[in-house]
N, C-alpha and C positions, 0 to 999 in steps of 0.2 A: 072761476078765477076773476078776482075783480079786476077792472080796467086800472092800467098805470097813471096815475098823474103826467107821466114824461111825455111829451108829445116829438116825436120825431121832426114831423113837419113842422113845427115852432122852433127848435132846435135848426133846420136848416134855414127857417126864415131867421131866424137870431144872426144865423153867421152871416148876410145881409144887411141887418140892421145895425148891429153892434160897431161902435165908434172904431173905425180901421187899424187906430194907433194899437187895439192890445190885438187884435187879427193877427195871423201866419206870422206866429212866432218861430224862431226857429229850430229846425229837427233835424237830428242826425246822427251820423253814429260815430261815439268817439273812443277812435280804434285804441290808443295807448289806455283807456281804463276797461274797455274790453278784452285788452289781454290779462289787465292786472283779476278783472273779476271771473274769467272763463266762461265768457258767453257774450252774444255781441250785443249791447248796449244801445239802446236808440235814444237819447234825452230830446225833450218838448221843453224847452228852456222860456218861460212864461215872465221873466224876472227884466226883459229889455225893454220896460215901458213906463210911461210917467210914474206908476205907485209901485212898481218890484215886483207886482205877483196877478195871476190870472183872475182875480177876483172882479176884474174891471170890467171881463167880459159879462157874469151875471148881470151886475150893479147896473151897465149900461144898458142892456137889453130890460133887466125890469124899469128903468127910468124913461123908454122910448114908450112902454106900453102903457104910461102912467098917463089918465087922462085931466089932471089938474094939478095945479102950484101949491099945494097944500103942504105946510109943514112935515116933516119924519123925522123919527125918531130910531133912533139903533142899536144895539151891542155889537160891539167889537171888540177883539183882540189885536185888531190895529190895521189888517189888510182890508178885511170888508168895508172898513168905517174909510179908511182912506179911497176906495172904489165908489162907494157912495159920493162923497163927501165929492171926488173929482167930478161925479156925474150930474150931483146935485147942483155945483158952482155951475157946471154949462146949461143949466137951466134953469138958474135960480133961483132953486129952492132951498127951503130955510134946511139946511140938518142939524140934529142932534146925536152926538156920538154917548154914549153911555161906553164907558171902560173901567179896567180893574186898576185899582191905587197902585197896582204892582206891574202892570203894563210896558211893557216894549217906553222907553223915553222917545225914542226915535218916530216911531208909528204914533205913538201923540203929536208931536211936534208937526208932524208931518201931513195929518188930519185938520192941526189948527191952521198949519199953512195955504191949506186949500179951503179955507173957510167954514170949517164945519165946528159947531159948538161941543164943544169936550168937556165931559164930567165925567169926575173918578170915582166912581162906589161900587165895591163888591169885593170880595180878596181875591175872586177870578173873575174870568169872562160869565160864567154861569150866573153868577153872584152877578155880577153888573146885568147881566141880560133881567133878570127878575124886578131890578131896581129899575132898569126901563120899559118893560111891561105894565108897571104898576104907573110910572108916571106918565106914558102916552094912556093911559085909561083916565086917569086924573085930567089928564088939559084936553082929551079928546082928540088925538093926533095919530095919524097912522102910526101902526110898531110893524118897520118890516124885521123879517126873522130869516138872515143867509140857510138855505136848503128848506126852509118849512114855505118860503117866499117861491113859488114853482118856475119862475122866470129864472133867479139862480142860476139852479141844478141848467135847466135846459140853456143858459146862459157857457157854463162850463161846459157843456155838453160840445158845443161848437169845435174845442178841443179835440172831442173824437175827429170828427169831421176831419181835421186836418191830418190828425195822424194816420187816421184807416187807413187813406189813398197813397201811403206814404211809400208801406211795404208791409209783408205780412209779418206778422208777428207771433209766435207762440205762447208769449206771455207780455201780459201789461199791469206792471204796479202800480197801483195810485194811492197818496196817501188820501186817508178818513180819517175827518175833523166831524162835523155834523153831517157831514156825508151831498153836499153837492157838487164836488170836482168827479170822486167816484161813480155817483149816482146819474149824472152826466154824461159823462164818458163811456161809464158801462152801457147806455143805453144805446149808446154808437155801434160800439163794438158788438153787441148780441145782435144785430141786425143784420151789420155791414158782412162781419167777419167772428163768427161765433165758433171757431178753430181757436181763437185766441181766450188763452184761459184769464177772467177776469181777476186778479186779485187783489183786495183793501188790504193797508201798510198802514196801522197804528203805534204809535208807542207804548212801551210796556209800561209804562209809569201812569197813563192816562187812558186804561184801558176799555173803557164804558161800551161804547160802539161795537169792538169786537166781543165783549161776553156780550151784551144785548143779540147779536148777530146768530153769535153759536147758540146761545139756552133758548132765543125763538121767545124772551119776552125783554121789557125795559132793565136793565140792570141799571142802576142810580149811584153814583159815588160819593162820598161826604166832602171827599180833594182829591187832587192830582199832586204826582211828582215827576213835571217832565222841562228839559228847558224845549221841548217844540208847542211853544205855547200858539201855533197858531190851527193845531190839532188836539190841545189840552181841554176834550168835551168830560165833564162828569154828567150831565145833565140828558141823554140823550131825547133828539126829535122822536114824538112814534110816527107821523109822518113818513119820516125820513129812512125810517126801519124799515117802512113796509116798503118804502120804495127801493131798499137796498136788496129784499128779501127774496126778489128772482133774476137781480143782476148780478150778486158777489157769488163765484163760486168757492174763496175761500180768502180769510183775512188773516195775517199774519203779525204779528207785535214782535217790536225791535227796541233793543236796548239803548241806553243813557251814552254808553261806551261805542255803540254801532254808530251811533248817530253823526255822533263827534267824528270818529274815523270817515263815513262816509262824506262828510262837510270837507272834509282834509283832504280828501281823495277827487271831491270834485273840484276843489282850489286849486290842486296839485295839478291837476292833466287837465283842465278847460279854465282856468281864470276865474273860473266864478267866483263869485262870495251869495254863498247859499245857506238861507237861514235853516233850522234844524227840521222845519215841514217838509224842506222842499227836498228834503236829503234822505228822506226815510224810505223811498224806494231801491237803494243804492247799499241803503244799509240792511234792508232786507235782502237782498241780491250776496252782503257780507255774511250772513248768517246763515246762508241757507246757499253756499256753493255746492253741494254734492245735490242738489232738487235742480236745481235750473242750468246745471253746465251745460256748454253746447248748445242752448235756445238762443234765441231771437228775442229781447227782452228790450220793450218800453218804457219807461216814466218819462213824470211831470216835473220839471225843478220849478213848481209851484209858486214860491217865495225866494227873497233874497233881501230882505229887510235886516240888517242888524245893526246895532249902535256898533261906534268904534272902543267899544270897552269889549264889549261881544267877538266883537274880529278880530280885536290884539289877543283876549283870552281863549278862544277857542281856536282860530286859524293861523296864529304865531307872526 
């Protein structure tokens, strides 16, 4: 068996190094949606921090190991590039965000306001990552790549860390975008507490990651149709495969309509405003009541990013 990329012990140094503000986030169990889903509920709420979503923990940790001020360059769907971008400004270095002309308004804006440089090309995230690949080759500029970047994964990873020691758990959903919140986490979890059955939460519209998962090679997609654009991979990592490929024990994909309800559900009984990534554990939990009733069930509310067009039309 080949050795993991993940390193545990960097994972626990990360939870040390990593800038304190996106650290012990908070976890807990919220009993009135635990009644309404029939199983107790534990949410890792990642979304109370200067950019709404746990991406800040990689961004941070790969920018502590970096040993010079040398230009980057990135694709984004709006979270990473704002993680960066925050991490980048407190060490001033130059970023470049590459995104899609169809991109989150909000996650742009928000990008430019932490100074990082935003260009729109590609009709997705995929699309714009290609268009930035080709252009850090062009000017000679680092291209880091969220999950194929191994700081990331072990970045997210810290995440477990907080939860394991929390309480046991017989199930932990995570959603899978490119795979380093899961791939992360999961690595915690097979370690700490390998009772707890690991499972990826993709969208059925943007399913690349879990056929890739299941058939055991790259599946490729031409588009997506999903609004959780911050899990909307067609392109998958192999990287990021092989690193998923002895921690998932099984991935499940959740509907358009699951989504939306689970985003309502967590409005409704926590106040949040949770963007459609962060809600796909919740909405697997809606699809699959008669699998998990009675457990001990974990996720991440990942993200919490939406424009106010986004919040008036989806969360009323």
């Amino acid at each position: 068996m080949e050795a993991s990329r993940i390193s545990l012990e960097r994972i626990r140094q990360a939870s040390h190094q990593i800038d304190p503000v996106f650290l012990h986030s908070p976890q807990y169990e919220c009993e009135s949606l635990s009644a309404v889903l029939g199983v107790s509920v534990t949410l890792k709420v990642e979304t109370t921090n200067p950019i709404r979503s746990f991406k800040g923990r990689g961004a941070d940790y790969l920018l502590s190991q970096r040993k010079n001020q040398s230009p980057i360059v990135c694709a984004s769907a709006g979270n990473f590039g704002q993680a960066m971008a925050y991490a980048c400004r407190k060490r001033s270095i130059k970023l470049i965000v590459y995104a899609a002309t169809k991109a989150n308004p909000l996650k742009i804006e928000r990008m430019r306001a932490l100074d990082a440089e935003v260009i729109l090309q590609g009709e997705d995230f995929d699309g714009s990552k290609e268009v930035a690949r080709k252009e850090a080759s062009r000017l000679g500029i680092d291209m880091i790549e969220d999950a194929l970047a191994i700081e990331t994964v072990e970045g997210a990873g810290t995440i477990g860390l907080e939860l394991v020691n929390h309480m046991k758990f017989d199930v932990i959903l995570v959603a899978l975008g490119n795979g380093a919140l899961f791939n992360g986490i999961a690595t915690v979890f097979k370690d700490a507490s390998p009772q707890t059955k690991r499972i990826a939460v993709q969208a059925s519209g943007a399913p690349a990651m879990a056929e890739s998962w299941k058939s055991g090679r790259v599946v490729n997609h031409e588009s997506i149709q999903t609004i959780a654009d911050g899990i909307g991979v067609r392109l998958p990592i192999p990287q990021a495969l092989a690193d998923m490929k002895p921690l998932a024990e099984d991935v499940v994909t959740v509907s358009e309509a699951s989504i939306l309800e689970a985003m309502r559900l967590l409005h409704h009984h926590t106040g949040l405003v949770v963007e459609p990534s962060g809600a796909v554990g919740i909405a697997a939990l809606i699809e699959n009541k008669s699998r998990f009733a009675g457990q001990r069930v974990a996720t991440i509310i990942c993200g919490g990013n939406l424009t106010d067009e986004q919040r008036i039309k989806w969360l009323g």
